[in-house]
C-alpha positions in Angstrom: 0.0 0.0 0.0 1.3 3.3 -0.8 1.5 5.7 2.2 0.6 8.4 -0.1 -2.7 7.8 0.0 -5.2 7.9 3.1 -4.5 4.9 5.5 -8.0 2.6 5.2 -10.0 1.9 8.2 -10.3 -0.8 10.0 -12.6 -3.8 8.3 -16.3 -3.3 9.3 -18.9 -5.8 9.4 -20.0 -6.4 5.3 -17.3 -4.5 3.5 -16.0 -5.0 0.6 -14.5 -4.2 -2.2 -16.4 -2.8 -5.9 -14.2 -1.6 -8.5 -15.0 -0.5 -12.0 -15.1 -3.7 -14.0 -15.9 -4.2 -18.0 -19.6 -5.5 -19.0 -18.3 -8.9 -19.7 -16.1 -9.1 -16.2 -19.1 -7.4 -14.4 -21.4 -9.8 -15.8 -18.6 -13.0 -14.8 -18.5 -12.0 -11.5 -22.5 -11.7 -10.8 -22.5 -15.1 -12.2 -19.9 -16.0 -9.6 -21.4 -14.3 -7.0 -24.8 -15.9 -7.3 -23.3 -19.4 -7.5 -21.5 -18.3 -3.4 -24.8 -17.8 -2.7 -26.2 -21.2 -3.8 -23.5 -22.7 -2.5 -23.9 -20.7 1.1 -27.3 -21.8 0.9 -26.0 -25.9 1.0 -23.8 -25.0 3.9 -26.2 -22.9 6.2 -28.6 -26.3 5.9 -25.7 -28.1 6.6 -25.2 -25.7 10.0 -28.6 -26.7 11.2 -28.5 -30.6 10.5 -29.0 -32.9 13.7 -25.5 -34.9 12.8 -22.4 -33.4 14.8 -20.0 -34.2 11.7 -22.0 -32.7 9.1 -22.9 -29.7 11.3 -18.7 -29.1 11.5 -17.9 -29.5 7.8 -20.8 -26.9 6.6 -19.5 -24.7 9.2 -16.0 -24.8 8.1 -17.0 -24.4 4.6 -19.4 -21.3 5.5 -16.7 -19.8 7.6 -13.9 -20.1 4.5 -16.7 -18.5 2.1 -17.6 -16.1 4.0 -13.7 -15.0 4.3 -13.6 -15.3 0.9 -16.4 -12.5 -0.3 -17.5 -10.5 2.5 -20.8 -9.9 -0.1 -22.5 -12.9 0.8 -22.6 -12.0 4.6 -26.0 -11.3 4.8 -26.9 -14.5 6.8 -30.3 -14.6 8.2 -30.9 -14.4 12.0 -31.8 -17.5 12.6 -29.3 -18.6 10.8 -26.8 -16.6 13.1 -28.3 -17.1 16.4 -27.2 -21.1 15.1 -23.5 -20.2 14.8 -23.6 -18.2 18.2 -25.4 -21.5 19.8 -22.3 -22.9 18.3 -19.9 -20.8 20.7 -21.6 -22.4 24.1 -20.3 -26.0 22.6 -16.7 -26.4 24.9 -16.8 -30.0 24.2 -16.6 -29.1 20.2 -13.4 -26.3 20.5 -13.3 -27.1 16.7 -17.1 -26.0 16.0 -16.9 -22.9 18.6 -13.6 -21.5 16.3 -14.8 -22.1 13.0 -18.2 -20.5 14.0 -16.4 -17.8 15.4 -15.0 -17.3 12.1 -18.0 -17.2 10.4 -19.1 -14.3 12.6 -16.6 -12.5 12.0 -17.7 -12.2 8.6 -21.0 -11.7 8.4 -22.7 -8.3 7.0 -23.6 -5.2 9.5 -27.5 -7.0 10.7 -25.3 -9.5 11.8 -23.3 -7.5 13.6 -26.0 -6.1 15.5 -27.0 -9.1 16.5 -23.9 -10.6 17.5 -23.7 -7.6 19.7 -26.9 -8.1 21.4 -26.7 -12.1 21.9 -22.9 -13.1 21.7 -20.8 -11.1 23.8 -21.4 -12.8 26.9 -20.3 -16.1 25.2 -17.5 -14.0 23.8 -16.1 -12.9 26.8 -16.0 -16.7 27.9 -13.8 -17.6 24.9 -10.8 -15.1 25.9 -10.5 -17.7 28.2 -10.6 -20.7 26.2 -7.4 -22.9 26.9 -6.9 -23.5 23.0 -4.6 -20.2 21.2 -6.5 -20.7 17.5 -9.9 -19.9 19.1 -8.5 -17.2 21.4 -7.1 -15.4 18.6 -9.8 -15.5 16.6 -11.7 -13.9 19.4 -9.8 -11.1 19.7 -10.7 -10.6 16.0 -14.1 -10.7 16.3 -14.5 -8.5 19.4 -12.4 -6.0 17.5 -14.7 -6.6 14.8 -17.0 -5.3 17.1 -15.7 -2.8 18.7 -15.0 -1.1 16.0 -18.3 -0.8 14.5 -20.2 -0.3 18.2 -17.2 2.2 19.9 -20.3 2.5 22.3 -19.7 -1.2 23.9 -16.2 0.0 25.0 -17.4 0.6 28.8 -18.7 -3.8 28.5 -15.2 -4.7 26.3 -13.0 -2.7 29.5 -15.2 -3.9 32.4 -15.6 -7.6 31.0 -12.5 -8.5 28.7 -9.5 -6.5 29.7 -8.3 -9.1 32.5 -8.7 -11.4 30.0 -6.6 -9.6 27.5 -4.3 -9.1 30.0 -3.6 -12.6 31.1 -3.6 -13.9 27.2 -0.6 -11.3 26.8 1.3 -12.4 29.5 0.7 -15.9 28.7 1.4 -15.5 25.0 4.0 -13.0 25.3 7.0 -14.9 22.9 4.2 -15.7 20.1 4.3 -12.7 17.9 0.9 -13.8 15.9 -1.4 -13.3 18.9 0.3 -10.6 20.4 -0.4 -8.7 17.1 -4.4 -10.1 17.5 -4.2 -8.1 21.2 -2.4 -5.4 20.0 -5.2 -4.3 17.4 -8.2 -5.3 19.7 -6.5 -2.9 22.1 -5.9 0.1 19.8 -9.4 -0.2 18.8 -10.6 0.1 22.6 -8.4 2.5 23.3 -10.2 4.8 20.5 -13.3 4.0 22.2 -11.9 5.1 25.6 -10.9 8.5 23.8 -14.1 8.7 22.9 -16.8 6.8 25.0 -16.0 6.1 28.3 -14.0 6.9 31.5 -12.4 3.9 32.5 -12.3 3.2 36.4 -8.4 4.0 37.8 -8.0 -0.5 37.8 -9.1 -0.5 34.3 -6.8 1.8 33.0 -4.1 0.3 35.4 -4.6 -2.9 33.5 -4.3 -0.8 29.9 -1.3 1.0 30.5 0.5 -2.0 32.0 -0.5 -3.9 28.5 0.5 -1.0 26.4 3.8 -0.9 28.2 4.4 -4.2 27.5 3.7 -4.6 24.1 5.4 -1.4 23.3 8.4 -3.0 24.5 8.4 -6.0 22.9 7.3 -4.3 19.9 10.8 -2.9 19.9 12.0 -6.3 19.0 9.1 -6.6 16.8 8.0 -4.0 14.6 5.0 -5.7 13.6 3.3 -4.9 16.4 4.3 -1.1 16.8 1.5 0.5 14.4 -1.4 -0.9 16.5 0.7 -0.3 19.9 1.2 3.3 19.0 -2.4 4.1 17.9 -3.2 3.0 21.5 -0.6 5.6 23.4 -1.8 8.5 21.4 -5.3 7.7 22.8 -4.8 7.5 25.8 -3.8 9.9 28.9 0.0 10.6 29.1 -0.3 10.5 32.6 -0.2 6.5 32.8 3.3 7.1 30.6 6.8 7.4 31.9 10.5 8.1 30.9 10.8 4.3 29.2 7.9 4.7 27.6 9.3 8.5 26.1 12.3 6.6 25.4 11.1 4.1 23.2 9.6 6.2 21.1 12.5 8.3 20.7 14.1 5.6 19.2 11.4 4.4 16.7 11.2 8.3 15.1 14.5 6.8 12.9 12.4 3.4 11.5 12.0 2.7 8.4 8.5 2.1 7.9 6.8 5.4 7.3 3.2 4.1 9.0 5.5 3.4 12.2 7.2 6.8 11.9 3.8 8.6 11.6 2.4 6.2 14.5 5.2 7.0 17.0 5.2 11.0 15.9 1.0 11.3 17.1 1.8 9.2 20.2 4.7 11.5 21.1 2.2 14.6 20.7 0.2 13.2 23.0 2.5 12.1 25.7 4.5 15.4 25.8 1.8 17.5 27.6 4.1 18.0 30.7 7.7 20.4 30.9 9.4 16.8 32.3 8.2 14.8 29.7 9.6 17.1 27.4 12.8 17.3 29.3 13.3 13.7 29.1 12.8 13.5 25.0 14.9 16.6 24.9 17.7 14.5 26.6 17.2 12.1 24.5 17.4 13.8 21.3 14.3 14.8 20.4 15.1 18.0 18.4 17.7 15.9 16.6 15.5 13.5 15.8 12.9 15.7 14.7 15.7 17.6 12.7 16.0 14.4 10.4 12.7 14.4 9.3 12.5 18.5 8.3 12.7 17.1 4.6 10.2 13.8 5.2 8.1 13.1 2.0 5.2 12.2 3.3 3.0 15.5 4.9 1.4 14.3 7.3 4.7 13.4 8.9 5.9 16.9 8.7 2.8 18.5 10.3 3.0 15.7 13.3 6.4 17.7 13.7 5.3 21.0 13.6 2.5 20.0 16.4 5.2 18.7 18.4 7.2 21.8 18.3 4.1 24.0 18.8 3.4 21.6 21.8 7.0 22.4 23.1 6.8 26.2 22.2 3.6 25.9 24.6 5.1 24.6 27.2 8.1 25.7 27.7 7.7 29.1 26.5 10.2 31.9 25.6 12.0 32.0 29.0 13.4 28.5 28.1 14.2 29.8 24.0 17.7 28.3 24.6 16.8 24.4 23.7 16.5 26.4 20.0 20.0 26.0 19.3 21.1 27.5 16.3 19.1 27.7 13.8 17.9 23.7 13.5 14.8 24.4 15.4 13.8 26.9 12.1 14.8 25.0 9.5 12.5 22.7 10.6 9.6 24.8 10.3 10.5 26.0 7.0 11.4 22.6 5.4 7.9 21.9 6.8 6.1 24.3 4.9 2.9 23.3 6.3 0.1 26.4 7.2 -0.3 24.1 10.8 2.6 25.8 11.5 1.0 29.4 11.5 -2.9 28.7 11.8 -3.3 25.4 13.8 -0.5 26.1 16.2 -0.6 29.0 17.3 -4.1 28.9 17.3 -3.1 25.9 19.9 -1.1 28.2 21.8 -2.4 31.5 21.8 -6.1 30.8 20.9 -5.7 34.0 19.1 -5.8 35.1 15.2 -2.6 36.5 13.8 -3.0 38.6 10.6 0.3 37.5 8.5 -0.6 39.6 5.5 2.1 42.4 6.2 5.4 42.1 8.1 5.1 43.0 11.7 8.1 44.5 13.8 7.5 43.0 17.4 7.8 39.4 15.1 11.2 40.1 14.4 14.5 40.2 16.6 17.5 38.0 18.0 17.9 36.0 21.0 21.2 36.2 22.4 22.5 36.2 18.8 22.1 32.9 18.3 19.3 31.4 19.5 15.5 31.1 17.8 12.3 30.5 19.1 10.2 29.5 16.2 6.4 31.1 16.1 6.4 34.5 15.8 3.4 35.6 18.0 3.8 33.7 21.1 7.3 33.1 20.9 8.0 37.0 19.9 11.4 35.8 18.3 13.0 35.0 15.1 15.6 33.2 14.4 19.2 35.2 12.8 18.8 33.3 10.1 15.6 35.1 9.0 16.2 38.7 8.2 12.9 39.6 7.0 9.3 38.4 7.8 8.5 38.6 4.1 11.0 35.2 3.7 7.5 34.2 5.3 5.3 35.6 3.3 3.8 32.0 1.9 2.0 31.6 5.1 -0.5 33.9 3.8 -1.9 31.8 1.1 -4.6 29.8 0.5 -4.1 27.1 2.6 -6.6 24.4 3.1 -7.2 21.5 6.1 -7.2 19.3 3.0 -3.8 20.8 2.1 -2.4 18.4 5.5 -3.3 15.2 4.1 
């Protein structure tokens, strides 16, 4: 996938894919499509037939075709409230994880049931003593918390022990950490957005985000996921390792990491010591390195962190600006955030920056910068005029970020 382009959500219940096709391969794939659905319609008889072996093949079947084209997802409830029946069979751990697997794909009246009538069963699964149906689990109720951020306060209350033990049980098997790593970013949205968690829940959150932040050091697969979860949450739970590993993932390679790690260091440094600590450990450097990164949205998670900094710290601290690094890094930016969302951030007032203004201009020592001209009241040597500028006065669109 090209990071160009606008990262896709997360799979919701029913989705699926419809490009522009020919006639011909339009016409092909309708015929395709209704032959899944005759063939669906031999499985979901096979689901509801009194014999235990023939129940367990059409629900393996079902569950690969449903994988296969999310379009024929559109099971009926009866049909459903079958495959959830299936989830309350412990003797059958086979038949609870392939009907599992069907649910996961069904279409979005599916997922409202599922929601009304299976979470209770789900919850018991998290503790299921076998790993394929515990990880398939954690796909599901991501599934569904995705779709119904409003079940977050049930998911935290009910499933976060559970998470919690599977991680430190699991915690050398990459594959299902990666399952708890996403079901977690998910809920943390829904924290961000939904619910308060009680002081024990988030205890239990931050301790898992700790942890798989620090394995995900080792393995970057699960650092995306792991970092969408810190910048949701409240920087209070996070401490100086947790500001040090991120320092050291701004140099990765992968530019969905590098964005990831730059929005969960926004939201950690809301403190002067948190800041401290990244300055110690090279933040402006860091930053510094990616003043000419290709992708924008990378460059205005930079200029947020500086604004975030400017905030903070204010003008009586203007030395950390050493030199003139601090600038260039706003300029290489070129991004209007730097002028209209930040200081906007800071100062929560308009600044006209249609004509050059005096009290924007000066020195610092003769060396130093501070780098927003209204509430930092400083420019750097490097800049002898406030028309060099001048480009922050155009058009500049939200839309111009992304």
């Amino acid at each position: 996938m090209s990071f160009d382009k606008t990262p896709q959500a997360p799979i919701r219940f029913g989705s699926g894919l419809k490009p522009v096709l020919s006639p011909y391969v339009a016409g092909l794939l309708t015929l395709s499509l209704h032959m899944k659905r005759r063939r669906r319609d031999i499985y979901v008889t096979n689901i509801n037939s009194n014999e235990s072996t023939v129940r367990l093949e059409g629900t393996k079947k079902l569950a690969r075709l449903l994988e296969a084209d999310p379009r024929i997802g559109d099971l009926r409830p009866e049909d459903i409230r079958v495959l959830i029946g299936f989830l309350q069979h412990r003797d059958n751990p086979e038949l609870q994880f392939y009907a599992l697997y069907a649910l996961t794909n069904v279409d979005a009246n599916g997922g409202e049931l599922i929601k009304t009538e299976a979470l209770p069963f789900l919850m018991q699964l998290m503790k299921s003593t076998h790993r394929h149906t515990k990880m398939q689990v954690l796909i599901t109720l991501g599934r569904i918390a995705n779709d119904f951020p409003e079940l977050t306060k049930y998911l935290c209350e009910n499933g976060l022990t559970a998470l919690q033990n599977i991680v430190m049980e699991y915690k050398y098997n990459d594959v299902m950490l990666l399952n708890c790593s996403n079901f977690l970013a998910i809920v943390c949205r829904g924290i961000c957005s939904h619910y308060q968690p009680q002081p024990s829940e988030m205890a239990k959150v931050y301790h898992i985000v700790n942890f798989l932040l620090k394995r995900g050091s080792w393995y970057e697969i699960l650092l995306s996921d792991v970092l969408v979860a810190v910048s949701h949450l409240s920087p209070s739970g996070f401490g100086r390792k947790t500001c040090t590993v991120c320092l050291g993932l701004i140099s990765d390679a992968d530019p969905f990491i590098v964005v990831s790690v730059l929005q969960a260091i926004a939201n950690i440094i809301t403190t002067r010591k948190r800041i401290q600590w990244m300055m110690e450990g090279g933040l402006l450097q860091r930053l510094y390195s990616l003043s000419y990164y290709k992708y924008k949205i990378g460059r205005f998670q930079v200029c947020w962190i500086l604004g975030q900094i400017v905030r903070l710290f204010g003008k009586w601290q203007a030395q950390i600006w050493t030199d003139n690094g601090a600038l260039e890094i706003v300029e290489n930016a070129n991004l209007p955030m730097v002028f209209s969302g930040i200081k906007n951030l800071v100062t929560g007032q308009q600044i006209d920056f249609a004509e050059p203004k005096d009290n924007f201009i000066g020195n610092f020592d003769g060396k130093c910068s501070v780098i927003i001209g209204h509430f930092s009241s400083e420019i750097s040597d490097g800049i002898s005029s406030f028309s060099k500028l001048r480009w922050v006065a155009e058009a500049h669109t939200v839309k111009d970020f992304y």
